[in-house]
BALUM-349063 format. One record per residue (C-alpha): residue in three letters; x, y, z. Coordinates in steps of 0.02 Angstrom, whole numbers, plus 50000, padded with zeros to 5 digits. Example, Ala and Ser with C-alpha at 12.3 -4.5 7.8 and 13.67 -1.06 7.14 Angstrom:
BEGIN
ALA506154977550390
SER506844994750357
This chain:
BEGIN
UNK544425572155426
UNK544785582055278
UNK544685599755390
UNK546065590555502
UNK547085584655356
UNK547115602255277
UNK547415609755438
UNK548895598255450
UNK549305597355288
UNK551175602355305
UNK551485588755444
UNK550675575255324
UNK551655581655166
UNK553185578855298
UNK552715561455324
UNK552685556155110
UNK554285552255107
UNK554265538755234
UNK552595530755183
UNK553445531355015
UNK554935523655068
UNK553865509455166
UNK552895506054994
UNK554235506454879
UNK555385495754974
UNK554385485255125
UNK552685482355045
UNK552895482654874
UNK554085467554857
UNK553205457354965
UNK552165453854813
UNK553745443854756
UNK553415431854902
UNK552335422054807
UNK553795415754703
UNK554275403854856
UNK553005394054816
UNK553305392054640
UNK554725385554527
UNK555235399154474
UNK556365404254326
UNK556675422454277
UNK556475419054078
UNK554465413554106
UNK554335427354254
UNK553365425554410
UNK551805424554341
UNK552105408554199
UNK553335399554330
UNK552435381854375
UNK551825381454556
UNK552685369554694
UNK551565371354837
UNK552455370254996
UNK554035359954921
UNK555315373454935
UNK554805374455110
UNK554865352555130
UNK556705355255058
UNK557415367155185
UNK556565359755353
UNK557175343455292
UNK558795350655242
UNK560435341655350
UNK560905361755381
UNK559215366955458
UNK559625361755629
UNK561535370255622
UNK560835386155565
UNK559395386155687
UNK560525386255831
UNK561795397555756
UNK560425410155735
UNK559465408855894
UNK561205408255998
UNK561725423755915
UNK560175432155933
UNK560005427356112
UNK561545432656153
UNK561205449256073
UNK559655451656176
UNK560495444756339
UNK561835455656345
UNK561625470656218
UNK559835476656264
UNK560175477556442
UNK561665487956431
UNK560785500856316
UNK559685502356478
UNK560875503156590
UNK562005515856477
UNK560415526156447
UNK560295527456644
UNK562155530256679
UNK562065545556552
UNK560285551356640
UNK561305554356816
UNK562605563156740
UNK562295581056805
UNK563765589956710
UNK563185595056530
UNK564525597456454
UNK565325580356519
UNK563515572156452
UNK563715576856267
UNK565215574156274
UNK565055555356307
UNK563445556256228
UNK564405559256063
UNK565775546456101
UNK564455532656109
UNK563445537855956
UNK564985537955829
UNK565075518355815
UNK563415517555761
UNK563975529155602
UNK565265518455551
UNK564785501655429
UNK565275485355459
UNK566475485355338
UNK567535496855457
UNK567155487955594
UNK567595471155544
UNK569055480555490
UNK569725487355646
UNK569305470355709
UNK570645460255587
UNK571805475255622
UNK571515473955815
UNK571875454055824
UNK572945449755687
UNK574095435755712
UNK575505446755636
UNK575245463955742
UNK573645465255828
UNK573785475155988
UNK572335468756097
UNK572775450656031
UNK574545452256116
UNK573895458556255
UNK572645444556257
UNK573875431056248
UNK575225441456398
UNK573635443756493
UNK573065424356444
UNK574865415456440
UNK574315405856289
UNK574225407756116
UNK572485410256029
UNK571805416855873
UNK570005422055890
UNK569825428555701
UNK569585410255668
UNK569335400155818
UNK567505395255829
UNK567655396356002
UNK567895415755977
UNK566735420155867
UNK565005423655954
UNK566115432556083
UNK566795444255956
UNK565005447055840
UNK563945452056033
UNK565515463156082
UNK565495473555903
UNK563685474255922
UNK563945480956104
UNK564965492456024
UNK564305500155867
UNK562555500455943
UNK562345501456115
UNK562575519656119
UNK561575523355983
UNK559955511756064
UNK559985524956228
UNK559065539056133
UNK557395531256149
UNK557755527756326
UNK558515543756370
UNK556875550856302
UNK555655542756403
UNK556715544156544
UNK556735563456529
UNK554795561956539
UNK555145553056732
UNK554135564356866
UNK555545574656961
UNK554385576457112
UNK554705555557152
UNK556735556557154
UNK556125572657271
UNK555065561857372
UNK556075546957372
UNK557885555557436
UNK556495565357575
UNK556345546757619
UNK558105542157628
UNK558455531457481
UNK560045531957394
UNK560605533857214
UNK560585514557164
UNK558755514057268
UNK558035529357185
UNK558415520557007
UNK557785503757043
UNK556065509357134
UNK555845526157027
UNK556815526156860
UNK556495507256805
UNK554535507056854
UNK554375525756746
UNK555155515356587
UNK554465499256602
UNK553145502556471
UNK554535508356344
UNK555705493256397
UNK554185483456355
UNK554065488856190
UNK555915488656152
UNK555805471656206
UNK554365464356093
UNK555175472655946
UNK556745464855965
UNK556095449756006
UNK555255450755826
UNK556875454755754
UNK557875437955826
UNK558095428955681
UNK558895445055605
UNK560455441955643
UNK561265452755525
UNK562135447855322
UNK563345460755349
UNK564325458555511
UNK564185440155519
UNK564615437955319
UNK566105449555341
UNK566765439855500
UNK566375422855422
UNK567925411055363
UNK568185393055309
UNK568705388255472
UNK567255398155613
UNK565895392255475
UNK565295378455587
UNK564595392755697
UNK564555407955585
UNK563285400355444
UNK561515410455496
UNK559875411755405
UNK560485428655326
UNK562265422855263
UNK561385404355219
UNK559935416555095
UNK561415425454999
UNK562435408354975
UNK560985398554918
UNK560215413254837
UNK561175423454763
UNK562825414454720
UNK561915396754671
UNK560355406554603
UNK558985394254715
UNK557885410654699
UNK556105401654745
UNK557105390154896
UNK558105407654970
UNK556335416054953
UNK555605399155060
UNK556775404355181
UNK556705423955185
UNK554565420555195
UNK555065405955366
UNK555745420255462
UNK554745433755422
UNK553265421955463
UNK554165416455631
UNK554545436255655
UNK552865441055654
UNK552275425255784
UNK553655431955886
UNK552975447955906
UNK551155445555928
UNK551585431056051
UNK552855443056172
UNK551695456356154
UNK550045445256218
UNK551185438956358
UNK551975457756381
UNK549975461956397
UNK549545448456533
UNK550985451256653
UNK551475469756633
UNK549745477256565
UNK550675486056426
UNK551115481356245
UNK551105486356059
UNK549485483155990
């Protein structure tokens, strides 16, 4: 071990900074946690703050918001996974059968750019794209529509609009690990399957998907783990008094009860409920992942 690690030693000296980043600023506050279970207030500190047991926790299940914010977040999340994760696949695949280089980093460039940009701009462009006073895409919404709508602050609108920024800033930027494993795909099977007559959409559906299905998997279980993680950012920035009804999430629901009230041991309750549901989430797809596709995580 120690022969291998000085052998390697600039490769490990590479990899400090991200195990320092990890305990710094994933493991190292997780001691904090245990303040969920206490009463806490920040003039005794964590450690002299009486203990509550599991009351924080009786509070927010019993809470007349749990059940709106539930469904807020799993509808957004499902959504999300419905529609955004398959079209990274497909995108990932459209950009593989590209045979011009030039044209594929070019769109290859396009796509990434969103992802670069915060949510602050896009939630920008958004307002500036579907205001009531000059929006472009809302006129031609309403021409194309014949009716007069306002999706900035119809509830109706508002899913719609957080999966279709999502599409946007992301989708191109979630084909990289795709469009790696799919440059690892055995060129002698498209060979074999055009010898045996099979078309474009053919040769992608019986070669390209079965080479990626253990990535896909993977993709899958993580995001799975990830679908209470709806986002603060986006969702707080496209939040307004009158799309609350549907816009209120775990993440937004943390900072308001949190931060602006200062409930620091309830919006800790909360944080610990899904990261404890986030975990379940990913050992349970990745068992199931296991027993129907043979491949998986751990």
């Amino acid at each position: 071990m120690a022969a291998r690690v000085r052998r390697n030693s600039w490769l490990y000296l590479l990899l400090l900074p991200g195990v320092a980043y990890f305990l710094v600023f994933r493991y190292a506050p997780m001691g904090g946690a245990v303040i969920a279970f206490k009463d806490y207030v920040p003039f005794l500190g964590i450690g002299d703050s009486p203990w509550v047991g599991l009351a924080h926790f009786t509070d927010f299940f019993t809470n007349p918001d749990f059940p709106r914010l539930l469904a807020n977040t799993l509808v957004l999340a499902l959504l999300n996974l419905c529609v955004a994760f398959p079209l990274t696949i497909v995108l990932a695949i459209l950009l593989n059968e590209l045979r011009l280089n030039l044209l594929k980093r070019t769109v290859q460039t396009l796509v990434y750019i969103p992802h670069f940009l915060s949510w602050t701009v896009v939630a920008s462009l958004t307002y500036l794209l579907l205001s009531v006073e000059a929006g472009p895409l809302l006129q031609l919404i309403q021409s194309v529509t014949g009716s007069e709508v306002t999706p900035l602050t119809d509830p109706g609108w508002f899913r719609a609009l957080i999966v279709a920024q999502e599409v946007w800033k992301n989708t191109g930027w979630g084909t990289i690990i795709f469009l790696a494993a799919l440059a690892t795909v055995d060129q002698e099977q498209y060979e074999a399957a055009i010898v045996d007559g099979a078309g474009r959409f053919q040769r992608v559906w019986h070669v390209t998907l079965p080479s990626i299905r253990g990535t896909i998997v993977i993709m899958l279980v993580l995001a799975i783990g990830q679908i209470l993680n709806t986002g603060f950012e986006q969702i707080y920035l496209m939040t307004n008094a009158l799309n609350r009804s549907v816009a209120d999430v775990f993440d937004t629901y943390v900072y308001f009860v949190g931060i602006t009230q200062g409930a620091y041991s309830y919006s800790t309750a909360v944080g610990l409920f899904k990261a404890i549901v986030g975990v379940v989430l990913v050992l349970g797809a990745d068992r199931l992942a296991k027993k129907l596709d043979g491949s998986g995580i751990f």
